[in-house]
Each structure stands twice: as C-alpha cells, then as structure tokens.
KEPA-738160 format. One record per residue: x, y, z of N, C-alpha, C in turn; residue number from 1; residue in three letters. Coordinates in steps of 0.05 Angstrom, whole numbers, plus 5000, padded with zeros to 4 digits. Example, Ala and Ser with C-alpha at 12.3 -4.5 7.8 and 13.67 -1.06 7.14 Angstrom:
// KEPA-738160
NODE   nxx   nyy   nzz  caxx  cayy  cazz   cxx   cyy   czz  pos  code
NODE  5264  4886  5156  5246  4910  5156  5264  4934  5156    1   ALA
NODE  5257  4955  5142  5273  4979  5143  5258  5001  5157    2   SER
END
This chain:
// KEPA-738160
NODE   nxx   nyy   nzz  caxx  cayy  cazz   cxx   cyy   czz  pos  code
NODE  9437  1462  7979  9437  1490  7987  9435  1508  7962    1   UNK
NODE  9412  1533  7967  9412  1545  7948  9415  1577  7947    2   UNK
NODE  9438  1584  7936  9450  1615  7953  9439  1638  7924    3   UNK
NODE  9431  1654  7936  9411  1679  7908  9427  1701  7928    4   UNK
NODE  9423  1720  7905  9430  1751  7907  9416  1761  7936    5   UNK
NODE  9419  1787  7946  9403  1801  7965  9383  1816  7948    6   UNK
NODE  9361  1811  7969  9330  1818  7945  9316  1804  7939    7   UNK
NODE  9318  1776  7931  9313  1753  7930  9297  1744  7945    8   UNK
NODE  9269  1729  7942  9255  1718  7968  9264  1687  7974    9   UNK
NODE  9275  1686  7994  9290  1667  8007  9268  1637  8000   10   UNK
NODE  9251  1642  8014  9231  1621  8015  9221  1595  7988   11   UNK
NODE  9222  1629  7968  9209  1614  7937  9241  1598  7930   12   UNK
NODE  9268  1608  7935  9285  1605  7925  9288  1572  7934   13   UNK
NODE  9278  1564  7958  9281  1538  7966  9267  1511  7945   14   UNK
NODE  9250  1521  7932  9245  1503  7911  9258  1499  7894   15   UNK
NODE  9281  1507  7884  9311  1493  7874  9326  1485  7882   16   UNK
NODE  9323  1481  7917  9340  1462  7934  9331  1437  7939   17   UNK
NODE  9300  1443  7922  9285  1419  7929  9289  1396  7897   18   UNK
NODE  9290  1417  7874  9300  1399  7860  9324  1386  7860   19   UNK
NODE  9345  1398  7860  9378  1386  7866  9371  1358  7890   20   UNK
NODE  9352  1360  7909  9348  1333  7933  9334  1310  7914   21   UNK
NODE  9312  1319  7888  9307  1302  7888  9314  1285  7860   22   UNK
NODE  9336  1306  7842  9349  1292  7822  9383  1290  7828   23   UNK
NODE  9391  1293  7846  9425  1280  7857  9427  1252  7852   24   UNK
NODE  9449  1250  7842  9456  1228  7841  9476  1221  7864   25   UNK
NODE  9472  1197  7882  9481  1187  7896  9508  1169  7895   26   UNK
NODE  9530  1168  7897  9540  1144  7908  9539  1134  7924   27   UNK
NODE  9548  1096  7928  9544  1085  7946  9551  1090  7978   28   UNK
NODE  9581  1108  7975  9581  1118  8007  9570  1144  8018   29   UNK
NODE  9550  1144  7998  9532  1174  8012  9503  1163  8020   30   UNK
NODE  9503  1147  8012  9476  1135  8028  9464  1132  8049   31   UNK
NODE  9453  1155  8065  9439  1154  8094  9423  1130  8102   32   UNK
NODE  9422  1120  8126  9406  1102  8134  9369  1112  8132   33   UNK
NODE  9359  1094  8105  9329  1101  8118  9321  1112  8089   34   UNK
NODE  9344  1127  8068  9343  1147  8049  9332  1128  8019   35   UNK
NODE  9327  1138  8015  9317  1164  7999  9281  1164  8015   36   UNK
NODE  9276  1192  8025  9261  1201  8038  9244  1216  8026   37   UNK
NODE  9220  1193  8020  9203  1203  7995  9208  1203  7965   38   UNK
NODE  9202  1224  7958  9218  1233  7927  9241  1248  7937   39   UNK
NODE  9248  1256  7956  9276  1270  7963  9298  1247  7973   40   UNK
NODE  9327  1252  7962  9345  1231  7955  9375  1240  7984   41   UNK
NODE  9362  1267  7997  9382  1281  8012  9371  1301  8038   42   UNK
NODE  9364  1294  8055  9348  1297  8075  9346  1334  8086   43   UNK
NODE  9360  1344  8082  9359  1376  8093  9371  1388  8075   44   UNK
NODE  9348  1419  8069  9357  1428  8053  9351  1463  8065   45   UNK
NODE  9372  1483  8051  9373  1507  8052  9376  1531  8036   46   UNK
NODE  9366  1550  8041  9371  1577  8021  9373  1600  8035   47   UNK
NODE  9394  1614  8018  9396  1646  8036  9394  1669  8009   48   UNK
NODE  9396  1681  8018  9415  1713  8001  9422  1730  8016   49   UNK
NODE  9433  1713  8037  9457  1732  8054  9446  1754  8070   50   UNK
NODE  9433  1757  8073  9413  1779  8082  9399  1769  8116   51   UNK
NODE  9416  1790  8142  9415  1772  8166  9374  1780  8173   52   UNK
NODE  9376  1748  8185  9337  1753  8195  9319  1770  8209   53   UNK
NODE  9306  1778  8195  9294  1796  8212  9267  1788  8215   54   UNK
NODE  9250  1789  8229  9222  1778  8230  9202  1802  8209   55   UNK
NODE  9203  1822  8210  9187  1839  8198  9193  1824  8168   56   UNK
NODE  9213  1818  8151  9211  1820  8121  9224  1791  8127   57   UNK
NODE  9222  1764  8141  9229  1738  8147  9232  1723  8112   58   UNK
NODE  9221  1731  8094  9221  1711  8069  9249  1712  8060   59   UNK
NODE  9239  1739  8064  9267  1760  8051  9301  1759  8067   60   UNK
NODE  9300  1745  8083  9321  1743  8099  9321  1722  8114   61   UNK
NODE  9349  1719  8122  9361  1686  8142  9364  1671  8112   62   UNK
NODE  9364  1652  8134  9375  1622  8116  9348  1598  8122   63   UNK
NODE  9332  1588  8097  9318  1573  8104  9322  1559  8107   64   UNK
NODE  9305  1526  8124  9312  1511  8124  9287  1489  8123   65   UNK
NODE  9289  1460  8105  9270  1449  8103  9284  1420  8108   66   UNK
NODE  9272  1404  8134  9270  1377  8142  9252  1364  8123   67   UNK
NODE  9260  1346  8096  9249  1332  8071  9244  1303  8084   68   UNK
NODE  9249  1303  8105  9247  1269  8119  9212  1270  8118   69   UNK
NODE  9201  1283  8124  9181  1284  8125  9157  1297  8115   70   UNK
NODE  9129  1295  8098  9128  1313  8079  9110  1333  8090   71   UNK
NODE  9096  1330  8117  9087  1347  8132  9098  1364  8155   72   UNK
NODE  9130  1367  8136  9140  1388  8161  9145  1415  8140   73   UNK
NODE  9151  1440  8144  9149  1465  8130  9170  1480  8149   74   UNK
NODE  9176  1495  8112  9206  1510  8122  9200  1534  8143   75   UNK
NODE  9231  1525  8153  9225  1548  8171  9249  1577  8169   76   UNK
NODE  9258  1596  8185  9274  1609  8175  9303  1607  8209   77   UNK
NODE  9318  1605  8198  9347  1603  8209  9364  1620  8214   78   UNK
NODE  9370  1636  8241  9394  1657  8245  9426  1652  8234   79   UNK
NODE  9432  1634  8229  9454  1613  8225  9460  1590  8214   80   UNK
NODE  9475  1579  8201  9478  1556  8193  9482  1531  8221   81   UNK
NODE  9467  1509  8209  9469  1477  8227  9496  1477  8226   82   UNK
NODE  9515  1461  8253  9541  1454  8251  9541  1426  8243   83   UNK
NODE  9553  1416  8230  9557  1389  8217  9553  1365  8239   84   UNK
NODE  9558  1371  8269  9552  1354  8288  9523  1360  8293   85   UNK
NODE  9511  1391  8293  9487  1390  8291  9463  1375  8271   86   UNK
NODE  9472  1372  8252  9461  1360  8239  9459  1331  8236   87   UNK
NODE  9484  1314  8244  9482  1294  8245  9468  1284  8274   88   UNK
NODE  9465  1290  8289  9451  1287  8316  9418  1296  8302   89   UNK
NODE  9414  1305  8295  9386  1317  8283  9380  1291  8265   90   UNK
NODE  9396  1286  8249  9386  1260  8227  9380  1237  8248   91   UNK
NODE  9391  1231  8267  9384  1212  8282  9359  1211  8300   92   UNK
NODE  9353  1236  8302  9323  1230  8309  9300  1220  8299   93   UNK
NODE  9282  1214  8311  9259  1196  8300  9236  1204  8315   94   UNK
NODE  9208  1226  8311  9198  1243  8329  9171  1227  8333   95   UNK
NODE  9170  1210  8305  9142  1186  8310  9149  1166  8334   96   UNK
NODE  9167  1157  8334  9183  1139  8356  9178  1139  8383   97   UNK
NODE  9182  1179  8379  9191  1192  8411  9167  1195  8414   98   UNK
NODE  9138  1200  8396  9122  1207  8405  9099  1175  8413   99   UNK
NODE  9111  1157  8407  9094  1133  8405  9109  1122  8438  100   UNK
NODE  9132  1132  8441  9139  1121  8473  9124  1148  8486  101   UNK
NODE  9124  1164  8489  9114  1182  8506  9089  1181  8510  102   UNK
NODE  9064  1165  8491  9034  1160  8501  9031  1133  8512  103   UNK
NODE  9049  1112  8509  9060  1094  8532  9066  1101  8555  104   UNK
NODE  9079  1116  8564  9099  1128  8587  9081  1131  8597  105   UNK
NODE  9083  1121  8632  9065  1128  8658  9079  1148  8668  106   UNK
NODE  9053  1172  8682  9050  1181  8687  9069  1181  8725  107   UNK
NODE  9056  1159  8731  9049  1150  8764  9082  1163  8776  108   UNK
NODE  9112  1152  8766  9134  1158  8779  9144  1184  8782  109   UNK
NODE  9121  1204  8771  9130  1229  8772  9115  1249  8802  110   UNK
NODE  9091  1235  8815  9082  1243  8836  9063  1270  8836  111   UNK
NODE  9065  1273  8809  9046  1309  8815  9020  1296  8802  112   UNK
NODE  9005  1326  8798  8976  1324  8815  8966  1324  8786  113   UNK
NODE  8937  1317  8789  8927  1321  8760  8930  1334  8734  114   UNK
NODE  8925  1356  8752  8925  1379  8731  8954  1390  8719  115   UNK
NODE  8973  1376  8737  9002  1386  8720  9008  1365  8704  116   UNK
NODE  8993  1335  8713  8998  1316  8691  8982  1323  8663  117   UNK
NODE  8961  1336  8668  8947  1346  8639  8955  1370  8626  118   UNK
NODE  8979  1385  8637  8988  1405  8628  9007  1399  8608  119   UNK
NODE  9021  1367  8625  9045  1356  8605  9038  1347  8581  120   UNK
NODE  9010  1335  8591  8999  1322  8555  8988  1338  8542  121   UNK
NODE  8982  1358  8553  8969  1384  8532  8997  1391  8512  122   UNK
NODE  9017  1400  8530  9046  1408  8520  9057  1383  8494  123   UNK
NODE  9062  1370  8507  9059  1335  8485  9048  1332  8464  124   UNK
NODE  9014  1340  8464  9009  1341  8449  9012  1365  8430  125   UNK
NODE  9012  1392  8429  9017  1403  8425  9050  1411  8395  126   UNK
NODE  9060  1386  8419  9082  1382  8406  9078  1369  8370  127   UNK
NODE  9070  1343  8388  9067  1316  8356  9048  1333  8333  128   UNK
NODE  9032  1364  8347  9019  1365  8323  9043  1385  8303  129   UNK
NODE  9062  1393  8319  9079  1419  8298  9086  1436  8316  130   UNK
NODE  9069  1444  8330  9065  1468  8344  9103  1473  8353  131   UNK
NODE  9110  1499  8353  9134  1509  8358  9134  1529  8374  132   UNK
NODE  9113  1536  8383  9115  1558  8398  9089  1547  8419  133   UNK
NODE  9091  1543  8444  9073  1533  8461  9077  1552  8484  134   UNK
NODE  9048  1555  8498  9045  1574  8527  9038  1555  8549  135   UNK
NODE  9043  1555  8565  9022  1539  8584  9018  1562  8613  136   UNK
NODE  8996  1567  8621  8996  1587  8632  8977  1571  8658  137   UNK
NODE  8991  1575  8685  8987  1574  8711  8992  1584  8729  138   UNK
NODE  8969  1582  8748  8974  1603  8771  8988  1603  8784  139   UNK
NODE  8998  1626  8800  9027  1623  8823  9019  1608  8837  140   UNK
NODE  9036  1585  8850  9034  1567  8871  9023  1544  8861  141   UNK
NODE  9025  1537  8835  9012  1504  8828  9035  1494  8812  142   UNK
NODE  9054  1500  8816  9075  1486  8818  9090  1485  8789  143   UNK
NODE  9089  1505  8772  9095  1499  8742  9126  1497  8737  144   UNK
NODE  9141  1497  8751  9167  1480  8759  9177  1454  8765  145   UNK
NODE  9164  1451  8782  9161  1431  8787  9148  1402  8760  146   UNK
NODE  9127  1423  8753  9113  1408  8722  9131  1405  8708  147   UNK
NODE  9148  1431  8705  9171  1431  8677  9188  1408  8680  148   UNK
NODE  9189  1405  8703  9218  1388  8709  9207  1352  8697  149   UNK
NODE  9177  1349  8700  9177  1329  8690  9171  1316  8666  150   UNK
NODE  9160  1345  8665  9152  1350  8624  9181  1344  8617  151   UNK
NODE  9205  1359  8620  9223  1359  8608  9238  1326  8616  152   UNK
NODE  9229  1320  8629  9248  1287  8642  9230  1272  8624  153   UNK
NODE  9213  1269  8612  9200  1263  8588  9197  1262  8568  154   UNK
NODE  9201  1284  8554  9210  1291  8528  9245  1286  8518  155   UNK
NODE  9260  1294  8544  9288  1278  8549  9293  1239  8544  156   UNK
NODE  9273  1234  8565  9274  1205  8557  9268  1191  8532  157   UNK
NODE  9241  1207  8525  9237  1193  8502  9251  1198  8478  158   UNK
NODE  9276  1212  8479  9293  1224  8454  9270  1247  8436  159   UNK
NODE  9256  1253  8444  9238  1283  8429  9255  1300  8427  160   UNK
NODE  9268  1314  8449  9294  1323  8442  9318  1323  8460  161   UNK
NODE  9343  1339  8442  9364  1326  8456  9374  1341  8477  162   UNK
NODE  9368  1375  8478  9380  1396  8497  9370  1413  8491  163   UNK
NODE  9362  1414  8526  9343  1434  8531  9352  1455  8542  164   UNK
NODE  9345  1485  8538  9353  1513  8550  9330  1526  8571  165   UNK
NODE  9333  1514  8594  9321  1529  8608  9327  1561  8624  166   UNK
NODE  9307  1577  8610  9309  1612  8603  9299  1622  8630  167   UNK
NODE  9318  1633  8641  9310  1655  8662  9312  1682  8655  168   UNK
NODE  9296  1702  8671  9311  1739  8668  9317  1735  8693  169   UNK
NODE  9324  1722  8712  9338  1738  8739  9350  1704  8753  170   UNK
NODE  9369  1718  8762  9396  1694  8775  9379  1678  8798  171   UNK
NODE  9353  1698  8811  9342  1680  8835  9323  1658  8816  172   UNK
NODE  9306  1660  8795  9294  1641  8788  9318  1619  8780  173   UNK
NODE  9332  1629  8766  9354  1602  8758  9374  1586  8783  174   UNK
NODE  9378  1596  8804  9381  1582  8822  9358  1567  8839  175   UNK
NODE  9328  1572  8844  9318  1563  8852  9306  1530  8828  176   UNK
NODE  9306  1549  8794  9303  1522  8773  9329  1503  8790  177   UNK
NODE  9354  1501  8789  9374  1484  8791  9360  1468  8821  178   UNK
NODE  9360  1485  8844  9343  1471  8860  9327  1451  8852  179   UNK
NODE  9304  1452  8844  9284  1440  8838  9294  1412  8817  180   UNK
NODE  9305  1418  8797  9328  1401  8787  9333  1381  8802  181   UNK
NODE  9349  1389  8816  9364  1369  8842  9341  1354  8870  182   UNK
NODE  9314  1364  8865  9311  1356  8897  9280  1330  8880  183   UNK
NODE  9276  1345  8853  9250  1328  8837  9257  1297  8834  184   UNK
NODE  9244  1281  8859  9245  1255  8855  9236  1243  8826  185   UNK
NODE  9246  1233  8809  9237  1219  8788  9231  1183  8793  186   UNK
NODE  9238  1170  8773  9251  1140  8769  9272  1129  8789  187   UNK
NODE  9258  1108  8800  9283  1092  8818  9287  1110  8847  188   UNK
NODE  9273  1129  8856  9287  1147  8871  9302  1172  8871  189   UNK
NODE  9303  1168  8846  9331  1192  8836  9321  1213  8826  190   UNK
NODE  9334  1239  8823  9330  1257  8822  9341  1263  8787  191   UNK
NODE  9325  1292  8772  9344  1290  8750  9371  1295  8741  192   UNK
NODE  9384  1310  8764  9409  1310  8765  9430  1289  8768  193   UNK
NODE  9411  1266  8773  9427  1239  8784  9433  1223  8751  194   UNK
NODE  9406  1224  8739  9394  1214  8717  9417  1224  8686  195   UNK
NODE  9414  1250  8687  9424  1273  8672  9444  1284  8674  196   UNK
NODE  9458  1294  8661  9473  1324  8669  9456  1351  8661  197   UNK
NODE  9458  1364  8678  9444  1391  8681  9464  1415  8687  198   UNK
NODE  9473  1429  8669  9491  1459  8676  9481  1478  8685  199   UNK
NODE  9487  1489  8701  9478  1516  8708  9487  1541  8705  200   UNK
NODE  9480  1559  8726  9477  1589  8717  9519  1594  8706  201   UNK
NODE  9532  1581  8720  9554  1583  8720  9578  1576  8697  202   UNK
NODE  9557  1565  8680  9565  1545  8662  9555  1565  8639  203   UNK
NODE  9583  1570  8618  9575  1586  8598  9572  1565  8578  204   UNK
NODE  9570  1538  8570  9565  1527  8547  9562  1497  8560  205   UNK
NODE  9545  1484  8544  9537  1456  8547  9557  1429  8544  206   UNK
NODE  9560  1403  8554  9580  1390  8544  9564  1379  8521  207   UNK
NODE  9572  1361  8511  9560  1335  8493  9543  1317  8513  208   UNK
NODE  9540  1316  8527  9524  1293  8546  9501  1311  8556  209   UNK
NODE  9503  1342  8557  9486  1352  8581  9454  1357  8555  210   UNK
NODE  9446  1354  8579  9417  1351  8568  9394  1382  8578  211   UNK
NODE  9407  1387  8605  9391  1420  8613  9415  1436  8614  212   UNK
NODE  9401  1460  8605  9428  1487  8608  9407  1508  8622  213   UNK
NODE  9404  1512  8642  9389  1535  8658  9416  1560  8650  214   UNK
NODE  9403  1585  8640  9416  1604  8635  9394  1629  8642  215   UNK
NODE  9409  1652  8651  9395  1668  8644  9392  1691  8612  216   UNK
NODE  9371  1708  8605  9373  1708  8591  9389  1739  8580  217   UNK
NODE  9399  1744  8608  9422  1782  8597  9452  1762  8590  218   UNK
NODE  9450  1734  8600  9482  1720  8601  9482  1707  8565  219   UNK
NODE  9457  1703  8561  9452  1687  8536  9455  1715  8509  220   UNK
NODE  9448  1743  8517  9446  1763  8494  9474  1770  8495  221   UNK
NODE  9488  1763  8525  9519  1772  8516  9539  1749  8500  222   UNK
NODE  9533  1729  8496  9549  1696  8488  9536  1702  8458  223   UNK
NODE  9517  1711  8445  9508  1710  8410  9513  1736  8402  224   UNK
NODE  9510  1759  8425  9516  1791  8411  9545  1796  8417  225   UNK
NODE  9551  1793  8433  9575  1809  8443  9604  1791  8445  226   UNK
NODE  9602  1751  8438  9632  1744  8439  9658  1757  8420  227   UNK
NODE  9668  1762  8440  9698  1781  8416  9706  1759  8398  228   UNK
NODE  9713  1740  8408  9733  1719  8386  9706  1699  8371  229   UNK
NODE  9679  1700  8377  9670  1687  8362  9664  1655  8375  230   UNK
NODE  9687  1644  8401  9686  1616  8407  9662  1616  8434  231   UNK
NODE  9656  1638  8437  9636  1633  8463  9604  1633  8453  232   UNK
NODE  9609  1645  8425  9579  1646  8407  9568  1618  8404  233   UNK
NODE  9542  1613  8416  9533  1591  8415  9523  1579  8384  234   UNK
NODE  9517  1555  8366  9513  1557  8345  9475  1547  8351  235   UNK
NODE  9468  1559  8331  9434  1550  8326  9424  1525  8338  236   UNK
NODE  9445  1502  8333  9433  1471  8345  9433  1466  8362  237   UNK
NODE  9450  1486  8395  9456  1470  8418  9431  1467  8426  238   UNK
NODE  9413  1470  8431  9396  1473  8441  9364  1473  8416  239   UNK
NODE  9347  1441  8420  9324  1439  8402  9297  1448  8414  240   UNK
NODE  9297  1454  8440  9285  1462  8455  9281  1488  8475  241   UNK
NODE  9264  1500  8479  9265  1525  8497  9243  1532  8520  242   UNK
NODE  9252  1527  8550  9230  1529  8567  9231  1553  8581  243   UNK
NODE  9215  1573  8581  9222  1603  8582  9199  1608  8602  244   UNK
NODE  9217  1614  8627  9208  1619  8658  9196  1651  8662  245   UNK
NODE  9172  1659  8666  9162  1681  8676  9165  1696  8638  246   UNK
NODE  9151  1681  8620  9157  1690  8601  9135  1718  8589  247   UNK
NODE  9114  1721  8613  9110  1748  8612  9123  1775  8621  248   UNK
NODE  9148  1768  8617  9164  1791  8631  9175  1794  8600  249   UNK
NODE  9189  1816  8591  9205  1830  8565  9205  1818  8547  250   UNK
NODE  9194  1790  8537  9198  1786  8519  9177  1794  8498  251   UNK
NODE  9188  1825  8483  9176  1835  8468  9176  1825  8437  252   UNK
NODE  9159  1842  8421  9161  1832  8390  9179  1855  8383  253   UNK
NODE  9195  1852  8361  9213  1869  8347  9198  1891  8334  254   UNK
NODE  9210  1920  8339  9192  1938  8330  9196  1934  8295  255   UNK
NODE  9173  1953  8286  9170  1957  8257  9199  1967  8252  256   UNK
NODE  9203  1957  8217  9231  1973  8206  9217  1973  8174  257   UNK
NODE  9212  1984  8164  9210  1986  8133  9233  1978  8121  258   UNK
NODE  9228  1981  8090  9251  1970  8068  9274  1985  8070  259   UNK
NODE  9263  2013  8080  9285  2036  8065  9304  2042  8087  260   UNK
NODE  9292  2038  8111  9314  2038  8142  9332  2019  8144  261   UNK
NODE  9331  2010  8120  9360  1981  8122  9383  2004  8118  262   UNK
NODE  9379  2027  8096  9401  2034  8080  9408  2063  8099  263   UNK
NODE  9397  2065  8126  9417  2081  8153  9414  2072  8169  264   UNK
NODE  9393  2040  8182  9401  2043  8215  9410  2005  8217  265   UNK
NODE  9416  2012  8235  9424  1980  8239  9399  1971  8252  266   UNK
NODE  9397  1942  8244  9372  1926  8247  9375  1917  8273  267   UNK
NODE  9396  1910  8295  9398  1902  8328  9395  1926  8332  268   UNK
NODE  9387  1941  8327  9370  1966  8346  9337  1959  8349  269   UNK
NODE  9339  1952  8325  9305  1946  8323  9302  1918  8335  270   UNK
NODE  9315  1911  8343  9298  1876  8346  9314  1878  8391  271   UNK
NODE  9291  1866  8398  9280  1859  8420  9303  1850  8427  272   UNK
NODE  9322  1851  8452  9342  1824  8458  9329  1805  8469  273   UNK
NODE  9310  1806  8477  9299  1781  8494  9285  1761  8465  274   UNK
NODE  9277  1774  8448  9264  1763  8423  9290  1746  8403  275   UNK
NODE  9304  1770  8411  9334  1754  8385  9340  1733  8398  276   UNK
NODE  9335  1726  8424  9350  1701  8439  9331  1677  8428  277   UNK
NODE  9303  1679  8435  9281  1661  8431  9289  1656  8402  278   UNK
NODE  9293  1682  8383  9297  1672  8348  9316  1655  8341  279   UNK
NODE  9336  1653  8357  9370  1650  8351  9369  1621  8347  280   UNK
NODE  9354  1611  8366  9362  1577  8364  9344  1560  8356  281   UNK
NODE  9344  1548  8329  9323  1530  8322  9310  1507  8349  282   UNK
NODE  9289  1519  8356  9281  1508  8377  9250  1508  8388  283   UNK
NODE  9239  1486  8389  9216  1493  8404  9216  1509  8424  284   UNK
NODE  9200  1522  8428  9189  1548  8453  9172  1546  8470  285   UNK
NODE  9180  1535  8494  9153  1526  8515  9147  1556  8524  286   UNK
NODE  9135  1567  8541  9129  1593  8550  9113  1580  8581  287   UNK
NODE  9129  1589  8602  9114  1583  8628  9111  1617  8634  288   UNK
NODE  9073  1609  8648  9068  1650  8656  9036  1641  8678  289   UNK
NODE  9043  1653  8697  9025  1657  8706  8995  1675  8699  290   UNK
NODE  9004  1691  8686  8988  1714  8672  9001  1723  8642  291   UNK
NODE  8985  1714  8628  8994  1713  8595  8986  1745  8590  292   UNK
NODE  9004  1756  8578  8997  1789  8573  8992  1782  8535  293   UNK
NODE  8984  1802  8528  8984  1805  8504  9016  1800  8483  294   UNK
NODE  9034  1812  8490  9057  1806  8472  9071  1780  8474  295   UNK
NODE  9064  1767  8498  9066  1737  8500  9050  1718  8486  296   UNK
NODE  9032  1722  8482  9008  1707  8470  9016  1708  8436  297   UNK
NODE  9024  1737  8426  9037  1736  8405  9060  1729  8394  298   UNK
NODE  9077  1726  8418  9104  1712  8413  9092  1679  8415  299   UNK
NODE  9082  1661  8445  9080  1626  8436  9058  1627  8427  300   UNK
NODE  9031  1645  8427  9015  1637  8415  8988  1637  8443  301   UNK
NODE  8965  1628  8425  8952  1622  8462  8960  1592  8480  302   UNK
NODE  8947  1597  8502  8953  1565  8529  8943  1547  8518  303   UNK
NODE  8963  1525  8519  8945  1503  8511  8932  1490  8526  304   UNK
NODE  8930  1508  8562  8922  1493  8579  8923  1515  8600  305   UNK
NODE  8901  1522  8616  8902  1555  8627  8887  1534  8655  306   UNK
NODE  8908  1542  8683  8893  1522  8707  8909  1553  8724  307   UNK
NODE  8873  1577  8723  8885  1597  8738  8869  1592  8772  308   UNK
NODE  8880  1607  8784  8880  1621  8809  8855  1606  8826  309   UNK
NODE  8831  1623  8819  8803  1611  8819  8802  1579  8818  310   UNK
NODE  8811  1555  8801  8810  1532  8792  8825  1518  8813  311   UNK
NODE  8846  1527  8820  8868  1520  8838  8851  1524  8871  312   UNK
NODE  8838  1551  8870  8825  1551  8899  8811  1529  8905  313   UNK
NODE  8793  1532  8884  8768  1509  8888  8779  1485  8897  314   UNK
NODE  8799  1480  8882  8806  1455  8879  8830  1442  8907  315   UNK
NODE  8836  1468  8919  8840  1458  8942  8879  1455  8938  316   UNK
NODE  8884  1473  8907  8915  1458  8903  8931  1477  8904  317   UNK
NODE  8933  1498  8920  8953  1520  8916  8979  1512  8945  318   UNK
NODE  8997  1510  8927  9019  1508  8939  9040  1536  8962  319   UNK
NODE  9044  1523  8982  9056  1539  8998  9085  1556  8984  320   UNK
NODE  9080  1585  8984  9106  1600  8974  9123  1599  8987  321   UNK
NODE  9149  1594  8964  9175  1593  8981  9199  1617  8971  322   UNK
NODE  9183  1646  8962  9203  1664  8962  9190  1670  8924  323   UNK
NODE  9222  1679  8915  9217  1691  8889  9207  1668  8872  324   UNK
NODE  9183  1672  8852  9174  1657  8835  9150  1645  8839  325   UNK
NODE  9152  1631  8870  9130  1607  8878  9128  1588  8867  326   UNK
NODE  9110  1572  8881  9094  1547  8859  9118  1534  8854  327   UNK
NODE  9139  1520  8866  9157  1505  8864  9151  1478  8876  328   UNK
END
C-alpha cells in the first residue's frame, strides 16, 4: 500500500506499490498458494491520498487498486478499502478456470430459446475479455429475466463470481425478479432458489452463503449514504457483480465539478445516486434495457448483443405480458 499527500495522482503513485510487491522479502508463513505471481512476490496492491472518488478527476482520487496475479489486468479506482475477508475470498478465485468450465457448460438444462442463449455467450464473452461494464439490450417480452436468471446460474456455478446484486428502481420489478428466481427450472428440476440462497427485497444485507441479493436501488443509496452507526454500510466486496434491471431509467453520469468547487460545495451533490451505487462496489456491471438511451450507453458502454422488437416479430418470439416489466 502506497499512501501520498492530497494532490497527488493516485494512479502514477501505484508504481511504488508495485516496487515494495516485487522486492519484499518474504517469510516462510507468508507464502500464498501459487505465489510469487510473476515478478510480483504479493498479489494486491493499493494507493490513495485520501481524497474521496470522484469520476470527473478519478486519478486524482479513491484508492487504487491493482490485481498483480495477472499481468493483463489494469488498475482500477476503489470507493473503499477490501475487507480482509474480502480479499481473501478474491485470492481464491481462478477466472481462467471459471472461464474454461463455462465454454464446456451445456446450454440444453436451461430451456430458453436461441437468442437468449447467445445473449449469455455474448455477456461471457464479454466477460473473459475484461469488459466491466456490459449492456445487453432486448426487446420487451423476450424474456431478459428470465435470460438473467440463467446467465447468472452460470457464472455462479462456474465460480466467475461469488455475489451477485441484482438492481432494481421499483419494489414491483424486484418482487416479480424474486418470482422468477423461484419458478426458473434449472438442473435436476430445481429451481435457483432450491440450488442457492437468494435474499430479497426484505433483506438488508447478504449472509456468507448467499449468492443473489435483489435490492432496490433508493434501499441501496440509503445502507452507503445515510447508515448512522456505520454497521448497515455495505463494504466494496459484497458484491463482484452487478445486474441492473431497466437500466435505462436514472442512471445518470455525475455532473461536471472543476478543481476549485472542491474548496465550497460538497461533491454528493454533484454525483448521481443512482451512479454512486453502480461506483461503490467493485463490480462488474451487467445493464439489462430494452431501449438503450444515450447516458446508458455511456455508463456500460454499447450492447454486446441488441435482439430488438422487429427481430423478435419476425422471429415469431415475443412473449406474453404479465404486468410491470414484461418479458419474464
């Protein structure tokens, strides 16, 4: 860890975290399984100058963080420090592994239709190349719930990752996600609730075993902005993943702030709540949307896989509506 003054560019400062990884001297009971990782002798490394993140001046602020396990991964920037259980659950992953079972993995026990099975391997792939911010954009009534549920029973199995936050803005999509949850035949007959533990809307924090947390996202800005004592504040690691329902709705980009508006306004004025949630947790970012607007596209990026309206007619695959959302 490498801690510099405020002012400081966070980013450059990480290349003295990178020397201390790769001239430490070790003793024998610090020795990680697998280590020394490359020329680096200590697998994760970080830098701050104290200075909380903001996306407009990002070098310059948060806490970086660089995964040295691998030499094609690049730092990224951190609202928070890893919790020591976070981290050790993180060292144990293996993403070549997860990704060498998941192009094995059949398709067949999950029952959906083509085009949501090519939405998953678009997403998949997407994944193995880096990508952190993913869209997948489908039309109402082709079922992109239903998809999610098996994308994520997938990326679950194969240990890709360990807990997932599935993001609502309104209590009827997250009760109808929990639905769907419960009724999606998987493996053996069973459903993923049978398979899994899955929390819901009711549930302000995850156990150690649970693998989905359906939340919405006004319940999620009050648990990181607003806990009084601090114990309901979720930390950066619960969650390595993010599948974000109707994500063309508010999730805006943080307005402009220059250098000099640090020194009268406060910076959570300027930043988006729906955006500080998406920033908060080191996490991939799925984005499900029927209609990708412009500030969506700039938040995951473009679709890695667009099966609109028109494609669905032709094709004979639009699913019967069953109320708020559709396409369940």
């Amino acid at each position: 860890m490498e801690a510099k003054r405020k002012g400081k560019d966070v980013l450059s400062d990480l290349d003295q975290a990178k020397e201390y990884a790769k001239n430490i001297t070790l003793q024998g009971e610090e020795h990680w399984a697998g280590a020394p990782w490359g020329e680096y002798k200590v697998p994760f490394l970080f830098a701050t100058n104290g200075r909380p993140y903001l996306k407009q001046i990002e070098t310059k602020s948060g806490i970086w963080f660089l995964d040295a396990r691998r030499s094609n991964n690049h730092p990224r920037a951190l609202q928070s420090w890893y919790t020591p259980e976070g981290l050790q659950d993180f060292l144990k992953q293996n993403t070549e592994a997860s990704h060498a079972l998941l192009k094995d993995e059949s398709f067949d026990y999950l029952g959906l239709r083509d085009y949501q099975n090519e939405a998953i391997r678009a997403v998949e792939e997407a994944i193995e190349k880096g990508q952190r911010e993913i869209l997948v954009a489908m039309a109402t009534g082709t079922g992109k719930t239903r998809t999610t549920v098996g994308l994520v029973y997938r990326l679950i199995k194969s240990r890709r990752f360990r807990r997932v936050l599935f993001l609502v803005d309104r209590t009827a999509l997250g009760e109808q996600a929990e639905d769907t949850f419960k009724e999606a035949t998987l493996e053996d007959l069973l459903n993923f609730t049978q398979i899994y533990d899955v929390k819901g809307l009711d549930d302000k924090k995850p156990d150690i075993n649970t693998k989905v947390h359906i939340a919405t996202i006004q319940g999620m800005i009050r648990r990181i902005m607003f806990s009084e004592d601090g114990q309901d504040k979720p930390a950066v690691d619960w969650y390595d993943c993010i599948v974000v329902d109707e994500a063309h709705r508010g999730y805006l980009l943080d307005k402009e702030m220059g250098e000099a508006e640090f020194l009268f306004r406060d910076q959570k004025d300027y930043i988006s709540k729906y955006r500080l949630v998406l920033e908060y947790f080191d996490a991939v970012k799925i984005g499900l949307t029927a209609t990708p607007a412009m500030h969506t596209i700039e938040i995951f990026g473009h679709p890695v896989i667009t099966y609109a309206y028109r494609d669905a007619v032709i094709d004979g695959s639009l699913m019967r509506c069953r109320g708020i959302g559709c396409g369940l």
